[in-house]
C-alpha positions in Angstrom: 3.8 14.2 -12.7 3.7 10.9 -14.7 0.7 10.6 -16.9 -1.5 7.5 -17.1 -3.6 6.6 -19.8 -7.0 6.0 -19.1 -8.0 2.6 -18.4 -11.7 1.3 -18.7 -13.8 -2.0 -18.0 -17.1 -3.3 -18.3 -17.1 -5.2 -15.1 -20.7 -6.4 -13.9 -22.3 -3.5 -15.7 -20.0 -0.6 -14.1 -16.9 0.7 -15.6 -14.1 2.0 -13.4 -11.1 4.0 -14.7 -7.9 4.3 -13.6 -5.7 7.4 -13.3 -3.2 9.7 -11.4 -5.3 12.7 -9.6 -5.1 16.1 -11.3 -5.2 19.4 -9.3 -6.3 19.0 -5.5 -10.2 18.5 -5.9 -9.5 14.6 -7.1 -6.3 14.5 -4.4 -9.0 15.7 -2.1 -11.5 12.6 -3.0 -9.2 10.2 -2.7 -8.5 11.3 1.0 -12.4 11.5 2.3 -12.7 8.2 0.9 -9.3 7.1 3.1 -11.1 8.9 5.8 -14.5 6.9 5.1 -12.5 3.6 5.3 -9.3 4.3 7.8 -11.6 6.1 10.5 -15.3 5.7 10.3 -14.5 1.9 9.5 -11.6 0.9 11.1 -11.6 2.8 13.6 -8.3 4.9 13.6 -7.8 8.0 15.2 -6.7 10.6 13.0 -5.3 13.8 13.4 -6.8 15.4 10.3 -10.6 13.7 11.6 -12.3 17.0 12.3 -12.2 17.9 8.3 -13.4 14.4 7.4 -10.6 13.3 5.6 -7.4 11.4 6.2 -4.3 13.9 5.3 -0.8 14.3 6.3 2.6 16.1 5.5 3.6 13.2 2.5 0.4 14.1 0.5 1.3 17.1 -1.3 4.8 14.9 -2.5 2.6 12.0 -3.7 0.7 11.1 -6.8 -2.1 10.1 -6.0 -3.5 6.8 -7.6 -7.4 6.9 -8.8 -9.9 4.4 -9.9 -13.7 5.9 -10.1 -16.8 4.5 -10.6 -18.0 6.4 -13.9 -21.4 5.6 -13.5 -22.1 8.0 -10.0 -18.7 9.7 -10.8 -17.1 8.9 -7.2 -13.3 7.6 -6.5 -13.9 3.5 -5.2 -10.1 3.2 -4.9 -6.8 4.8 -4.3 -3.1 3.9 -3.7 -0.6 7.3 -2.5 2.6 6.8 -4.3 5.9 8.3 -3.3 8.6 8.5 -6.5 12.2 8.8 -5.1 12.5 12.3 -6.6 9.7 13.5 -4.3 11.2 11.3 -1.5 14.3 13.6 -1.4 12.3 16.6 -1.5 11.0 15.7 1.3 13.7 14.0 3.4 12.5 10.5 3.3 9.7 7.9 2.4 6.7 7.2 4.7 8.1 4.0 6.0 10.7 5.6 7.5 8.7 6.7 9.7 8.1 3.2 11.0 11.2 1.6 10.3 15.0 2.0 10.1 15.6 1.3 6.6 19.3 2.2 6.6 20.1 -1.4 4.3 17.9 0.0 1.8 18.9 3.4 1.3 21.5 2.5 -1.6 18.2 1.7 -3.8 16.4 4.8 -3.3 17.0 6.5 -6.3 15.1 3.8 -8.0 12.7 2.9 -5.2 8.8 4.0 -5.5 6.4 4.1 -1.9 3.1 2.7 -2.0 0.9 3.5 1.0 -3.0 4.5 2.2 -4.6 1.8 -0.1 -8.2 1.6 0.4 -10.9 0.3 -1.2 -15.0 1.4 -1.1 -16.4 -2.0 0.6 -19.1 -1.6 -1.9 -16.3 -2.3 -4.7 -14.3 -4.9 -2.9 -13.5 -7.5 -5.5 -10.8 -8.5 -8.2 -11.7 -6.3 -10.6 -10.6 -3.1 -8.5 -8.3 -4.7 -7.2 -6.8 -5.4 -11.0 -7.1 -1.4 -12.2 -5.3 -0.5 -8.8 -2.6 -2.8 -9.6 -2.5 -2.7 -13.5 -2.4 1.9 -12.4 1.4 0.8 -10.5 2.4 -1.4 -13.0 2.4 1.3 -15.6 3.7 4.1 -13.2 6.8 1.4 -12.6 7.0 1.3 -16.6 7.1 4.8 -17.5 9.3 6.3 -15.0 11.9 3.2 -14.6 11.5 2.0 -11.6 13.2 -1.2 -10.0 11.8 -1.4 -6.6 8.8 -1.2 -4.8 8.1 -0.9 -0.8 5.4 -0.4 1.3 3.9 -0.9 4.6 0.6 -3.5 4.6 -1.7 -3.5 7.2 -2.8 -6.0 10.0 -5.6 -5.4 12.3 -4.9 -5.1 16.0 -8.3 -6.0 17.0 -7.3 -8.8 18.9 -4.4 -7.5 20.8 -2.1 -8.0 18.0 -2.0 -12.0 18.2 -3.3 -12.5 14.3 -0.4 -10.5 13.4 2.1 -12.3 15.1 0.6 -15.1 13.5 0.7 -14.2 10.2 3.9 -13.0 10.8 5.7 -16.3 12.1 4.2 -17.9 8.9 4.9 -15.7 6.1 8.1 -15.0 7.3 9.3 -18.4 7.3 8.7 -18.3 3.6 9.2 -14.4 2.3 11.6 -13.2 4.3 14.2 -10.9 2.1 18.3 -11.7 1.8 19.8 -10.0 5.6 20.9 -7.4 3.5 17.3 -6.3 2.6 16.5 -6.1 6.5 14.6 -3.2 8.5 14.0 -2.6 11.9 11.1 -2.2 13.7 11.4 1.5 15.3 8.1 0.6 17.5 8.0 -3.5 17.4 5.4 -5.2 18.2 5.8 -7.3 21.0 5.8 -10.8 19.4 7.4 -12.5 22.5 4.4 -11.4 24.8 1.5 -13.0 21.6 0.3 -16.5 20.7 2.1 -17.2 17.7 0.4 -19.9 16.7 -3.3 -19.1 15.2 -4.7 -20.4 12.0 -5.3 -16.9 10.6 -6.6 -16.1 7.4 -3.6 -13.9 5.0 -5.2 -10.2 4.2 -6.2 -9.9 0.6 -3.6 -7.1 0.1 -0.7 -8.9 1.6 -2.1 -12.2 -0.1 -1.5 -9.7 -3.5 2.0 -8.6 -2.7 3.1 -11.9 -2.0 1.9 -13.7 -4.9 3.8 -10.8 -7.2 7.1 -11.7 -5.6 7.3 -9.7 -2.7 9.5 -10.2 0.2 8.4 -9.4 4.0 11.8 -7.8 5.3 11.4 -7.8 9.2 9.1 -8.0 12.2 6.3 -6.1 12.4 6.0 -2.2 13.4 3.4 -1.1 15.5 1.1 1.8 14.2 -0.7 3.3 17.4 -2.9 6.2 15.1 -4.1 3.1 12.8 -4.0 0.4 15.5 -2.2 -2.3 13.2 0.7 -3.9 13.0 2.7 -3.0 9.3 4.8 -5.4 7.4 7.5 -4.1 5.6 7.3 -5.1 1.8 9.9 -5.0 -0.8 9.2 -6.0 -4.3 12.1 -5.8 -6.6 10.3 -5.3 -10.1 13.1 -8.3 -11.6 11.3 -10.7 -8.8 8.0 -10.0 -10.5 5.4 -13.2 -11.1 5.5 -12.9 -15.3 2.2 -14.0 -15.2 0.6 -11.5 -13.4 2.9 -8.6 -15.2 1.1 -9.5 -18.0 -2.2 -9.0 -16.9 -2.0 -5.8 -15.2 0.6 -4.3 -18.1 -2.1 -5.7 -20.7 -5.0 -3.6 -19.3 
């Protein structure tokens, strides 16, 4: 397992710090607070629900992504992270799970997952947001990494019409080179949704973007989380400098 080195910040009077989980106590923090945020929430109907946390088989191949609240000594954010060693161990990343990413498959010995980030809604703001980020950044740096990808959530609240919306927007202005592509395995069904609504970008996706990232095909529809999941590609060499810098300073 990669090592981080601590990270702290005085941000209105808390400091948070940022680190990869050690032994299956602080795996086991991050996944109650997933639990707290996925199903009590959002609503999403997991399989693991009857232990109050959100697990699965990818888990024990991740590294697990921290940032705690030092003051009541509680985990306020997480990313999973799936390194292409542990992909092969497995079989596969996460994503493929949702998608055919046959196109991609010649990068994944330098490819890193992200997945499961969540946030405490008490500790919704930039500055988590920053130590969650600035965590990645120096996982990317220290094992050599090129590419990241990722699955960001939409809400299907609505029936699934924000998403198509959001989708028929950004894609007009992110989508990746054809030879980035991946394929739906459970589309959502954009011909059957109004297109058209002034929706508001998620902060997460908002994030990605802004970084460099490219959306690389219509959207997949998760039943167990009810969303509809964007398939993100960010090739480290696309990165915005400006925000490298911040996160890489920290």
């Amino acid at each position: 397992m990669l090592e981080l080195n601590s990270q702290a910040s005085l941000t209105h009077e808390r400091r948070l710090t940022t680190t990869l989980a050690h032994g299956e106590a602080e795996i086991l923090e991050a996944q109650r607070l997933r639990f707290k945020v996925f199903a009590e929430e959002l609503g999403a109907n997991l399989p693991s629900a009857k232990e109050g946390v959100d697990r699965d088989m990818f888990d024990r191949y991740c590294d697990h992504l921290l940032v705690r609240e030092n003051q009541a000594n509680r985990v306020i954010g997480t990313y999973r992270i799936l390194s292409p060693q542990r992909a092969q161990e497995i079989g596969g990343y996460y994503s493929q799970t949702e998608f055919d990413m046959t196109r991609l498959l010649h990068l994944s010995d330098r490819m890193v997952e992200l997945g499961r980030s969540c946030v405490h809604q008490d500790f919704r703001d930039g500055a988590t947001i920053t130590h969650l980020w600035s965590g990645i950044a120096h996982y990317m740096l220290q094992g050599g990494y090129e590419y990241l990808i990722g699955c960001a959530s939409i809400s299907m609240a609505d029936g699934g019409h924000v998403a198509a919306s959001l989708y028929r927007k950004l894609h007009r202005i992110h989508a990746a080179p054809i030879e980035y592509s991946v394929f739906p395995r459970c589309p959502l069904p954009m011909h059957a949704l109004n297109q058209h609504l002034d929706a508001p970008i998620p902060p997460l996706i908002k994030g990605y973007l802004r970084l460099g990232a490219f959306i690389c095909g219509e959207p997949a529809w998760d039943p167990e989380f009810n969303t509809a999941d964007l398939f993100i590609l960010l090739p480290i060499s696309r990165l915005n400098r400006r925000y490298a810098k911040h996160f890489l300073k920290m």
